[in-house]
N, C-alpha and C positions, 0 to 999 in steps of 0.2 A: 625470308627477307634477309638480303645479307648484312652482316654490320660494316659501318663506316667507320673505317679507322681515317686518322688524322695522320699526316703526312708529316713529318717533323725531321728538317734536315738536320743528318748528323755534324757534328764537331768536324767531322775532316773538312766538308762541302762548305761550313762554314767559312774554315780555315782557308780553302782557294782560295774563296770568294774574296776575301780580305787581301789574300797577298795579290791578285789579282788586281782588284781596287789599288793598292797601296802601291807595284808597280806604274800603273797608268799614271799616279798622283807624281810619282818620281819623275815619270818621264814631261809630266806636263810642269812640273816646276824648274824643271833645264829649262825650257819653252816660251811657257804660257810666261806675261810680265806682270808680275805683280809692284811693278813701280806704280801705278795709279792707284794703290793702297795705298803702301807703307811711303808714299809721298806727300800724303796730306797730312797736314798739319794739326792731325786730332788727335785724342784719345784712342780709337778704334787701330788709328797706324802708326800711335806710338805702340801699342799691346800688341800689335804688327810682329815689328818689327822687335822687339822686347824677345816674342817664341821667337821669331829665326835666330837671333842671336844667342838664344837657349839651345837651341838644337844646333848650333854650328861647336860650342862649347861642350857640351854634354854630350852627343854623338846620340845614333838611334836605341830608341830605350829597347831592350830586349830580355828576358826573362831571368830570373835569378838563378846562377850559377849554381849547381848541386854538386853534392862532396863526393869525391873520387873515390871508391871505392878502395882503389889499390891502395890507401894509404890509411886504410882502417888499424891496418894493427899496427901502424907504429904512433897512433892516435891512443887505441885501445887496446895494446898488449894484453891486461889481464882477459880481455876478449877470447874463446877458444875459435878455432878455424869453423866449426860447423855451428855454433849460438850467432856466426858473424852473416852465416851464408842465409840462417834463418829470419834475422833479424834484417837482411836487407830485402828479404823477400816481402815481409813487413810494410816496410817502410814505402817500395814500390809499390807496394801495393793498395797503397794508404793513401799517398801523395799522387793530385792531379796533376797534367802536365799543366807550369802557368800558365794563363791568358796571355797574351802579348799584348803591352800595354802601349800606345800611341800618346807622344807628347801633343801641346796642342798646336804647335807649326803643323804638324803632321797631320793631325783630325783637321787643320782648316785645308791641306792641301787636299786632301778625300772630299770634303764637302764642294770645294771648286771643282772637283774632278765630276763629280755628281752631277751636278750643275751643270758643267758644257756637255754631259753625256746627255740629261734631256733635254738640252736645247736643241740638240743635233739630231736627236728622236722624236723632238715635235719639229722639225723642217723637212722631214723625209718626204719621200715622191707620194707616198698615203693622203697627205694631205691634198690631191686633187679630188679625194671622193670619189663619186659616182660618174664625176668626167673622165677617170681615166679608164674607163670601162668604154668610150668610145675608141673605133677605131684610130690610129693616127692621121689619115688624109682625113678622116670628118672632122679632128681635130683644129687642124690647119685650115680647112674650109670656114669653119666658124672663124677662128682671127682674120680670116681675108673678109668674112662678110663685114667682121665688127670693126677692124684696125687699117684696112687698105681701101679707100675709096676706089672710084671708078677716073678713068683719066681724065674725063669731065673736070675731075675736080680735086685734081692734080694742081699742085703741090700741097702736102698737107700743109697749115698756116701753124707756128708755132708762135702764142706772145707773150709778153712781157710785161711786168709791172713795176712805174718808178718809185710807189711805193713800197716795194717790197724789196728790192735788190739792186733799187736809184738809193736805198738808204742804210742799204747792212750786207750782211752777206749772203750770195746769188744760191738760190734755193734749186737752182736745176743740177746742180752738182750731187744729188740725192735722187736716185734711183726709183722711188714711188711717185716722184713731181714730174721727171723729164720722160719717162717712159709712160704705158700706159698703166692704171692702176693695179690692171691682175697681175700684170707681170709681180707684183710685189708680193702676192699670196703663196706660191709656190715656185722653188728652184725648175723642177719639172717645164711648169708655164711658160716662166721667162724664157729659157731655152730653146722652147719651140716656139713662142712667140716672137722675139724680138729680132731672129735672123729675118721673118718673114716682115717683120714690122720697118727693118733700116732697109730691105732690099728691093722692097717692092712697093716703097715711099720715094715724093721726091720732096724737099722739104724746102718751107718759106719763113726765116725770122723775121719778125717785124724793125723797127727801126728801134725800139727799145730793147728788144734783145739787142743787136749790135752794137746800141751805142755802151749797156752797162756790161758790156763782154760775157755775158751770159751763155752766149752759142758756146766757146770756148767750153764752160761747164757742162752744159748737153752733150758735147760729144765724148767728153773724160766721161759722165757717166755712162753711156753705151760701151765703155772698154773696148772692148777688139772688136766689138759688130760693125764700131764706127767704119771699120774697111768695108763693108757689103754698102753702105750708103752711094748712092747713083750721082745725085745733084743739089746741087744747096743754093740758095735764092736765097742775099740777106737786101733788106730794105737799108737806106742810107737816105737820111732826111738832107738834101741841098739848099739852103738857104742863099737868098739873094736880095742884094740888099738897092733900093729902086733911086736911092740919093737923099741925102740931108733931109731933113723930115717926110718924107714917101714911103715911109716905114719900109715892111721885108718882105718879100714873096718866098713861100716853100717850093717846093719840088720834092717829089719820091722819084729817088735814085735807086738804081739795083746792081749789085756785083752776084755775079752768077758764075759758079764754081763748076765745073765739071769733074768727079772723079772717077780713079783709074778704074773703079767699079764695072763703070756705065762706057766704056770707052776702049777698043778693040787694042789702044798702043800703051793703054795702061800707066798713061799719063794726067798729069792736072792739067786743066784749059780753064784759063780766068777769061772772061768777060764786063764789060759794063756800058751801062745803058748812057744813051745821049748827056742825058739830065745832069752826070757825075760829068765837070770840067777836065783836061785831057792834063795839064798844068798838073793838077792838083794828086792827079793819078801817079804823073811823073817825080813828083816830088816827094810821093808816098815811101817809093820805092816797092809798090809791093807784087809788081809784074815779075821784078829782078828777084825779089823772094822763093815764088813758084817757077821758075825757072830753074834755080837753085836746087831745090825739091827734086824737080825732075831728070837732073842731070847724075842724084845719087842713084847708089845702088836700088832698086826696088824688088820687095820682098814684098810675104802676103801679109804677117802681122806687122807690117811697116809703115803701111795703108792707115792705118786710124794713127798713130803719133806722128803722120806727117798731117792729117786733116785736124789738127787738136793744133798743131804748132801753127798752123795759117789761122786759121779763129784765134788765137791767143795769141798773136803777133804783136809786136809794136805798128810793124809797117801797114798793117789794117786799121791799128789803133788810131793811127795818124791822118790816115786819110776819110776815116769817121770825123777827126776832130777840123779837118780842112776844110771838109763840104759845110761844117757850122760856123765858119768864119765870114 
């Protein structure tokens, strides 16, 4: 039976290891902002900011300087030339090389380096498990059975609550609320879900998303897939008022957005339904908005920050706020 030895990295491999570390930490403190520390008002970022201005004064700690040789005999004259050659063979031979010692600006810039290295190694593509073992069309088949309805039942309905975003700030601007859940579990997912998720959806806000501007935050968080979306259907609640106590009648209105997506000239085409007044449209200004749009230059990534900039309009805002008059 053979013996097992134990494996014990030598001091050189340690030594990488470290300048390696200690590198990385250099390059992420150019970088990386440690303003959301040493900006609070505590004890933790006053001792912050206490090492960095330790280590901006003091410079990087580095081993203790050893004595020149060449200047031994005017140190030690009664010294003879060959008791000198012996005695430093001694001496070397005595003396460890020092440890290199890290102030503590330094040890905390290592441990943050630490820290986004396993964060960045617990989000890798591994994280799909035993799904990425399927091939990539059964992949994609599955998001089309779970995330793409049939055109029956078309347009996907997207809605809104005024308790939630009627009273603070719009929760669709976060990427595990406005998308679908998995997409939040892994980078991998997202990527091949959500092209297939904006592209081959056509989508319905209810009259709460538009009126608390919420759509606006839905499509910032889709980023650039926002360009693959086809068609957008936002509800607009029309109020009508019957005369002097005959209280109000509702109506659901609809503006129906065409994008350059879904559309052979690669342009927007605004629509709206009877229900929405012609007046009220006119005064919105928001036909002369997408006209505007269309007359610039068009590009591929230009496609989601011009469908971000009609949701977040005034001139939408306005004619939300007309049809409640």
């Amino acid at each position: 039976m053979a013996e097992s030895h134990s494996s014990t990295p030598s001091p050189d491999s340690l030594q990488d290891a470290l300048n390696e570390l200690q590198r990385e930490a250099d390059d992420n403190g150019e970088n990386y902002d440690y303003g959301y520390l040493t900006a609070l008002s505590t004890k933790s970022g006053a001792q912050l900011r206490a090492w960095g201005k330790a280590e901006e004064e003091e410079g990087p700690s580095t081993p203790g300087s050893r004595m020149a040789w060449d200047d031994m005999h005017a140190m030690f004259p009664s010294i003879q030339p060959n008791e000198r050659e012996a005695m430093q063979g001694v001496l070397l031979s005595a003396s460890a090389p020092a440890k290199p010692r890290l102030n503590r600006w330094k040890a905390h810039q290592l441990r943050q380096t630490k820290e986004m290295r396993a964060k960045k190694e617990s989000n890798a593509v591994s994280d799909m498990g035993l799904f990425s073992l399927l091939p990539g069309e059964l992949r994609n088949f599955i998001y089309r059975l779970a995330f793409v309805p049939s055109p029956e039942e078309q347009p996907v309905l997207i809605s809104g609550s005024d308790l939630v975003c009627g009273l603070g700030a719009c929760v669709h601007k976060r990427a595990p609320i406005a998308a679908p859940g998995i997409a939040s579990t892994c980078s991998q997912i997202r990527n091949e879900l959500i092209p297939i998720y904006t592209a081959e959806n056509e989508f319905r806000f209810d009259a709460v998303m538009v009126r608390n501007r919420c759509v606006h935050s839905w499509v910032l968080s889709m980023n650039t897939y926002a360009r693959l979306i086809t068609k957008v259907t936002l509800e607009v609640l029309q109020l009508t008022r019957n005369g002097p106590g005959l209280g109000t009648d509702s109506q659901l209105g609809t503006i129906t957005i065409e994008c350059p997506a879904g559309r052979s000239d690669g342009r927007f085409e605004i629509a709206f339904s009877t229900h929405i007044p012609k007046e009220k449209i006119d005064d919105s200004k928001l036909v002369e908005l997408v006209k505007g749009l269309n007359e610039d230059a068009d590009c591929e990534h230009g496609r989601a920050s011009k469908l971000a900039f009609i949701m977040g309009s005034d001139e939408l805002a306005e004619l939300v706020f007309r049809c409640k008059k």
